[in-house]
C-alpha positions as CSV (number, residue, x, y, z in Angstrom):
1,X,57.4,38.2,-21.9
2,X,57.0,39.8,-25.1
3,X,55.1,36.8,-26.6
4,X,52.5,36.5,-23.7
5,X,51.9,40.2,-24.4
6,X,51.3,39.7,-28.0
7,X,49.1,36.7,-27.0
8,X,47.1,39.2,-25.1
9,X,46.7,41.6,-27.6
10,X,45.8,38.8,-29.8
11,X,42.7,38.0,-27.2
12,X,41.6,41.6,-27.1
13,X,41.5,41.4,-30.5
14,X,40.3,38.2,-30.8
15,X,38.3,37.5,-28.0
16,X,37.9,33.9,-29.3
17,X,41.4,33.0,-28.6
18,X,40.9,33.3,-25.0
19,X,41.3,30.0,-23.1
20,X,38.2,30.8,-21.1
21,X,36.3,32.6,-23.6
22,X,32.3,31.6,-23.1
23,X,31.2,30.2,-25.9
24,X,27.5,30.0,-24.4
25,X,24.9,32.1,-26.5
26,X,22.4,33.9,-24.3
27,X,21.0,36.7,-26.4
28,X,19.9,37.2,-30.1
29,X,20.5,40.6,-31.5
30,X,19.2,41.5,-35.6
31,X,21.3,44.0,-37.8
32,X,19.4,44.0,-40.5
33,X,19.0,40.7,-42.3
34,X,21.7,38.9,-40.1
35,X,20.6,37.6,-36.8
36,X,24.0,37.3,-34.3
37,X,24.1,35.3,-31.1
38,X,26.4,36.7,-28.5
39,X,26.9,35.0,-24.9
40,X,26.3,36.9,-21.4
41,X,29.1,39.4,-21.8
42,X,27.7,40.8,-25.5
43,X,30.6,39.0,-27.2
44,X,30.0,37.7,-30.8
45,X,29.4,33.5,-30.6
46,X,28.0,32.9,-34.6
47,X,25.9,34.9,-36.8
48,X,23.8,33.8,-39.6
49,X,22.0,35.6,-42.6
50,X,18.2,35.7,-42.8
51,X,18.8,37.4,-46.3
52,X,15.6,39.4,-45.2
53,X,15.2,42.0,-42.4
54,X,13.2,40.4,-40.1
55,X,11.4,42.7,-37.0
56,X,13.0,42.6,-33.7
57,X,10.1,43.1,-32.1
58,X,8.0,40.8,-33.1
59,X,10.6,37.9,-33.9
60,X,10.2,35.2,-30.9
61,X,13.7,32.7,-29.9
62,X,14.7,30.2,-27.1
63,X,17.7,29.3,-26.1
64,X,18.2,26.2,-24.9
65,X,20.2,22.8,-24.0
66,X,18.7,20.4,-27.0
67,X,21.8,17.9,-27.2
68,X,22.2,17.6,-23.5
69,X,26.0,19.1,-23.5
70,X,26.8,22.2,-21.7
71,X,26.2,24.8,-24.5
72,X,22.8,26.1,-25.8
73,X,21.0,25.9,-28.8
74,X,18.8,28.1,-30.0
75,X,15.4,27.9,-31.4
76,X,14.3,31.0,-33.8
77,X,11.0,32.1,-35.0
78,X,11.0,35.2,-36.9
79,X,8.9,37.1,-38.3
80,X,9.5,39.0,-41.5
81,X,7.1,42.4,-43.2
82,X,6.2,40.1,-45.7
83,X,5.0,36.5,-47.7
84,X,8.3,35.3,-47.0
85,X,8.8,31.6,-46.6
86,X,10.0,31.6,-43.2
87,X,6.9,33.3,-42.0
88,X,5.5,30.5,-39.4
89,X,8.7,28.5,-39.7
90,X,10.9,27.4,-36.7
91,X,14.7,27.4,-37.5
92,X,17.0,25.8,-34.9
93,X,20.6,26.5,-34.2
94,X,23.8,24.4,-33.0
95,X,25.6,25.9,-30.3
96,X,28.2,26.7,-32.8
97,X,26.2,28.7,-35.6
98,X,25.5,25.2,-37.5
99,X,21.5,24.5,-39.0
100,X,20.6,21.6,-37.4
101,X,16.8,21.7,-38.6
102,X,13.8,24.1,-39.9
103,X,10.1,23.2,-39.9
104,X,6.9,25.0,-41.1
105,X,5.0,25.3,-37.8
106,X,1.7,26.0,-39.2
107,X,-1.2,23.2,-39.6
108,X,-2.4,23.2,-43.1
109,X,-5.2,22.2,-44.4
110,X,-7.0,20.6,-41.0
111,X,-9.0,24.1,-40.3
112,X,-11.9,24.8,-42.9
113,X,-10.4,28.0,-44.1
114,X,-6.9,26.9,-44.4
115,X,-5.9,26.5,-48.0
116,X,-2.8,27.1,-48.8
117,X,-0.5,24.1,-49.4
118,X,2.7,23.1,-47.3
119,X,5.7,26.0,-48.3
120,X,3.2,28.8,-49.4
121,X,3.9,31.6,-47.2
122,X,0.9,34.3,-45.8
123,X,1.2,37.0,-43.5
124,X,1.0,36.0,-39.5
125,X,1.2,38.0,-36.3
126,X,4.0,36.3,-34.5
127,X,5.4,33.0,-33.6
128,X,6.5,31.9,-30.1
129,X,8.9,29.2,-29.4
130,X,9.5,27.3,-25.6
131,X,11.4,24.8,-24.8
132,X,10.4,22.1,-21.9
133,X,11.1,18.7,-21.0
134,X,8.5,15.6,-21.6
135,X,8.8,12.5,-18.9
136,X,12.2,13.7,-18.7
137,X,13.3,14.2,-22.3
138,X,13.8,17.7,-24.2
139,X,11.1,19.0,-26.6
140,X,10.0,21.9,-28.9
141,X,7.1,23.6,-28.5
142,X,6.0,26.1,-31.5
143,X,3.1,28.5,-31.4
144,X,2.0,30.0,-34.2
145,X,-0.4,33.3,-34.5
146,X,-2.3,33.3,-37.5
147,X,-4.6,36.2,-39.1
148,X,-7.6,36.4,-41.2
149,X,-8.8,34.8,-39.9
150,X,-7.9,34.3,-36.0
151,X,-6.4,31.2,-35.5
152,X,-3.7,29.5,-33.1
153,X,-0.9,26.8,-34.4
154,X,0.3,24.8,-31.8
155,X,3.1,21.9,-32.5
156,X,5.2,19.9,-30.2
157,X,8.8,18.4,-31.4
158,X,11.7,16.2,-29.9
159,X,15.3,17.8,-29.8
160,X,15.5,15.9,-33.3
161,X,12.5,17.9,-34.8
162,X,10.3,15.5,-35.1
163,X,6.3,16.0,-34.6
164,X,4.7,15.1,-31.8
165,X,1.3,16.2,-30.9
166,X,-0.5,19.4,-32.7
167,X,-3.7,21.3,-32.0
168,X,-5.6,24.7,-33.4
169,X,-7.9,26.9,-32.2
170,X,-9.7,29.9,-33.7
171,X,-8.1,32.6,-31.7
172,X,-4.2,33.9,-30.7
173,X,-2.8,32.6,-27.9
174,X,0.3,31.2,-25.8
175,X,1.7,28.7,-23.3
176,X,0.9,29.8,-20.3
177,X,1.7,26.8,-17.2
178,X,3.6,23.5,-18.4
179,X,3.4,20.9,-15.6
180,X,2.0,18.3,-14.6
181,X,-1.2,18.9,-13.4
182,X,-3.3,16.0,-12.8
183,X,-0.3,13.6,-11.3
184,X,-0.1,10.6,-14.4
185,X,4.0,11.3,-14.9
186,X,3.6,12.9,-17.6
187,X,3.7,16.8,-18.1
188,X,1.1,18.7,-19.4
189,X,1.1,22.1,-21.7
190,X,-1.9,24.6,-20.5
191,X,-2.6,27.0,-23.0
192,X,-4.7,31.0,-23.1
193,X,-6.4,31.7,-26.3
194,X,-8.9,33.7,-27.2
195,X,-11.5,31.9,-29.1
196,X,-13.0,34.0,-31.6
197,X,-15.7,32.1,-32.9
198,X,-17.3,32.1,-29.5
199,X,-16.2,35.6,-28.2
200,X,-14.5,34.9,-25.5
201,X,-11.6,33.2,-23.6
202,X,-10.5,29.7,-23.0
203,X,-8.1,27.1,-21.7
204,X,-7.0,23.9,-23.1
205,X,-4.4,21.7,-21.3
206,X,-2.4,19.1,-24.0
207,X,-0.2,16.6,-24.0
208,X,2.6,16.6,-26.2
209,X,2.7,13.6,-27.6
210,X,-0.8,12.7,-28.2
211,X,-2.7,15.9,-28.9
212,X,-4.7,16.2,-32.3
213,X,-7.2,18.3,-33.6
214,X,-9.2,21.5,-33.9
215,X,-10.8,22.8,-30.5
216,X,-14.8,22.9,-30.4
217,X,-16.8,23.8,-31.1
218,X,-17.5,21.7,-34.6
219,X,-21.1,23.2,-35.2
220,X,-21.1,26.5,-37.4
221,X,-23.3,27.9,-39.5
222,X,-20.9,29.5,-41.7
223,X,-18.4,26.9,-42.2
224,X,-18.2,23.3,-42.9
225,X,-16.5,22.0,-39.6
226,X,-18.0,18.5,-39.1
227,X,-14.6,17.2,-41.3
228,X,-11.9,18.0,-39.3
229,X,-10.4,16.4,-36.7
230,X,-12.1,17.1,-33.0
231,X,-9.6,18.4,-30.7
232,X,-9.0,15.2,-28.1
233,X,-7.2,18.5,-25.3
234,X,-7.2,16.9,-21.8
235,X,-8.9,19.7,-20.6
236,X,-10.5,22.6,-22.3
237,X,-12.6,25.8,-20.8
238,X,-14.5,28.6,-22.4
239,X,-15.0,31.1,-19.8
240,X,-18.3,33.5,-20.5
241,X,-18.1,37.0,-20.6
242,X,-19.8,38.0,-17.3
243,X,-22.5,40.3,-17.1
244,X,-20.2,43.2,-16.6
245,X,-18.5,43.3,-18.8
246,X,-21.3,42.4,-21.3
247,X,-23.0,46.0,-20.0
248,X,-19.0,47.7,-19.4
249,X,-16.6,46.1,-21.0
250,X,-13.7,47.2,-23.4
251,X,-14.8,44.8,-26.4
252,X,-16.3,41.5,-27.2
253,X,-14.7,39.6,-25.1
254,X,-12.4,39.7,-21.9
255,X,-8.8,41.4,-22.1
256,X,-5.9,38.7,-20.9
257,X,-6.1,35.4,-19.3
258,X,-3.3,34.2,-16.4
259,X,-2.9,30.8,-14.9
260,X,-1.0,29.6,-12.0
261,X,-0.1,27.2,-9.0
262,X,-2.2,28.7,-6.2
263,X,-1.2,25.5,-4.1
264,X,-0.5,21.8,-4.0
265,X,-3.0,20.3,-5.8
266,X,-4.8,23.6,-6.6
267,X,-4.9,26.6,-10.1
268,X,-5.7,29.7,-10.0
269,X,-7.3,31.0,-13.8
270,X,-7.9,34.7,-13.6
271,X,-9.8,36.5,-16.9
272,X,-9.3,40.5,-17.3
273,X,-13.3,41.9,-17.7
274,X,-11.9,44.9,-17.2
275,X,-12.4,48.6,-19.2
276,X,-10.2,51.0,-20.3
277,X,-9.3,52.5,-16.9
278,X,-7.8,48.7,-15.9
279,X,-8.5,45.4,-14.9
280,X,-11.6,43.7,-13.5
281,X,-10.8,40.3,-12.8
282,X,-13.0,36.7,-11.8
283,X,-10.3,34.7,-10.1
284,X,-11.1,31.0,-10.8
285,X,-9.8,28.2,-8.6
286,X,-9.5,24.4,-10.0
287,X,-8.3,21.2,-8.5
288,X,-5.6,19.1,-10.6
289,X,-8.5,17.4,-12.4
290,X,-9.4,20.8,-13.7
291,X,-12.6,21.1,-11.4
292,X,-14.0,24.3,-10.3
293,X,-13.8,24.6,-7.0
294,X,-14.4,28.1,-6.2
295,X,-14.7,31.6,-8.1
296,X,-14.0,35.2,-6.8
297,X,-14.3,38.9,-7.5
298,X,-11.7,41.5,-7.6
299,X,-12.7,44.8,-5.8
300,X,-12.8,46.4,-9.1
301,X,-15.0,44.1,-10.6
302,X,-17.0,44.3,-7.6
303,X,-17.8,48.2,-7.9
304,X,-18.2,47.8,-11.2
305,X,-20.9,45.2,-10.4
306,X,-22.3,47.4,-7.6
307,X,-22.8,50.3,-9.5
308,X,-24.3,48.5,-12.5
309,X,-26.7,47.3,-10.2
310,X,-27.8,50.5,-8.9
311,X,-28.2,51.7,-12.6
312,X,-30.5,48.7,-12.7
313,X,-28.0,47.5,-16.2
314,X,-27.4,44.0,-14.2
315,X,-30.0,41.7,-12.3
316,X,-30.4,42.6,-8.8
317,X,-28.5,39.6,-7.4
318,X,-25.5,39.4,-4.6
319,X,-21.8,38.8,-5.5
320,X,-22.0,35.7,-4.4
321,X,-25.0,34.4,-6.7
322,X,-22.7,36.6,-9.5
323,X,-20.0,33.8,-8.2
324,X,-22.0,30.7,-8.1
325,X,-23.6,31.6,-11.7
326,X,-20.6,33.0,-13.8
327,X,-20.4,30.5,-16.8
328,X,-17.8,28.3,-17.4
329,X,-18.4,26.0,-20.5
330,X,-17.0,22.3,-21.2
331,X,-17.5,20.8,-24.3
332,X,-18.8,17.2,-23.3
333,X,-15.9,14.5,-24.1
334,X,-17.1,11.4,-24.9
335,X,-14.8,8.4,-26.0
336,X,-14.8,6.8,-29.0
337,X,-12.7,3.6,-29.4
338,X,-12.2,3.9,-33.5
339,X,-13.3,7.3,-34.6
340,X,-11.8,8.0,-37.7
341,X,-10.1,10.9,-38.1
342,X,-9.7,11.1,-42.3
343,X,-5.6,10.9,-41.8
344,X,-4.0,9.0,-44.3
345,X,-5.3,5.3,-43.2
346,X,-4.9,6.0,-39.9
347,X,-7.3,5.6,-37.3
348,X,-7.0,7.5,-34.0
349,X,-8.6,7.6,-31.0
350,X,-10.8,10.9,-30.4
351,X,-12.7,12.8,-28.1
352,X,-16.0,13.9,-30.2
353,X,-17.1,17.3,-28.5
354,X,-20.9,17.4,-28.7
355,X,-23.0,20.6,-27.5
356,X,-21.8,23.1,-24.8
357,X,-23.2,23.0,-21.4
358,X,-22.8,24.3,-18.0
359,X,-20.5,22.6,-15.3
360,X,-21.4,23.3,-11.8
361,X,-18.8,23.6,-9.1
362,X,-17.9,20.4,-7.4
């Protein structure tokens, strides 16, 4: 008897000596420059030193099961209040505390003003880890939010950390939807970003393990775009600024973008034109192919556009020409078989986006 009590006290000492002690991390919590994982009951699992305070609040991880056993990994962005190295960088953890792999998560050198080398650190926002599965097997995807200017990092890995597919667009943004969308077996990432250079919103959809390139589009005036490589995205959308919130709106461009399942083989896209007093939203609907197949207004937005109207700010047209007219821009893919894309003799196939148009509805 006395030794099963002293094996008790042991465990309430050491909860680790427990028999059924979970030894599944859950949560992150930072003291300082050490980052500890503890599992569902707040009970210590590993802990490892950054050697730098990094910010809780603006340090992004994932849990998740890489290896395919019944423990979690976890996958660690964080962000630290200064050039430190692991700005931008992805660090992935064993269930057991153990490094299994770090990357640098950032795309150098493929956007024109990119010029730091591999390994040089620079002030970012924020970096965003998730982890999905590709036709059935486990991957990595890392977002990076870079500053001065605007610009998105977007990376896929296997559980191994090895690249897959990569894209960049001039603006912050995040995963938004990951399925698959258009029915090929094979899932697709849909992204929000703002793009910057446009002033506005948009959408690309990828696929992990054959995106490349920069989004479009390639034509500028005060940079020298036409080297890089065109951005071959499944889908991508620019949606316009609409007339309200050109005449009302809280800035440049529209607040948030959301995307979801709205039904079987149908998305819902909805962009914030609001003001400072809240949201005015268009609520776009697309089939699987990413066709528009209808476009409405919230009430907000549609006293907004009323009394704009009245003010004689806006043309005098219904909501539902507003509706039938709001701008939603496609850059115009066009296949080449053998464009080549300047990447160490290798040639790749690329979708070479040409002007900006208007799609009608279908």
């Amino acid at each position: 008897m006395l030794m099963v009590l002293a094996y008790l006290l042991v465990c309430v000492i050491y909860p680790k000596a427990w028999p059924w002690f979970d030894w599944k991390p859950e949560h992150v919590i930072t003291h300082g420059t050490v980052i500890e994982a503890v599992n569902r009951r707040g009970q210590h699992v590993w802990s490892y030193d950054l050697r730098l305070p990094a910010t809780d609040d603006s340090t992004y991880w994932k849990f998740g099961n890489l290896d395919d056993d019944s423990l979690s990994e976890l996958v660690y962005m964080p962000l630290i209040n200064s050039d430190h190295p692991l700005n931008g960088w992805m660090l992935v953890f064993d269930d057991n505390g153990d490094t299994l792999f770090t990357r640098d998560c950032s795309v150098r050198r493929e956007f024109p003003t990119d010029t730091l080398p591999p390994g040089v650190p620079e002030h970012y926002e924020g970096s965003i880890p998730h982890i999905q599965k590709y036709i059935g097997a486990t991957i990595i995807i890392s977002i990076v939010n870079a500053i001065n200017p605007a610009r998105c990092y977007v990376r896929f890995w296997d559980r191994k950390g090895n690249p897959m597919g990569w894209h960049i667009n001039p603006g912050t943004g995040d995963l938004k939807l990951y399925e698959d969308i258009d029915k090929d077996g094979k899932e697709e990432a849909l992204f929000y970003s703002f793009h910057n250079r446009l002033s506005c919103v948009c959408m690309y959809a990828l696929d992990p393990a054959s995106s490349v390139g920069v989004s479009p589009p390639l034509r500028d005036s005060d940079n020298r775009f036409h080297p890089v490589i065109p951005s071959n995205a499944k889908h991508f959308i620019l949606f316009k600024p609409s007339i309200v919130n050109q005449k009302d709106g809280r800035n440049d461009y529209q607040g948030g973008l959301l995307i979801w399942r709205d039904g079987p083989d149908r998305y819902k896209i909805q962009t914030d034109e609001g003001d400072e007093m809240g949201p005015r939203c268009i609520d776009y609907y697309f089939d699987g192919q990413m066709n528009l197949i209808d476009v409405s207004l919230s009430d907000r937005y549609s006293r907004a556009f009323e009394q704009l109207k009245q003010e004689g700010q806006i043309p005098q047209i219904t909501q539902q020409q507003q509706c039938d007219t709001q701008d939603l821009h496609y850059p115009v893919p066009r296949w080449q078989t053998a464009y080549h894309c300047r990447k160490a003799s290798r040639t790749i196939t690329c979708r070479v986006s040409q002007e900006i148009f208007y799609k009608p509805r279908q």
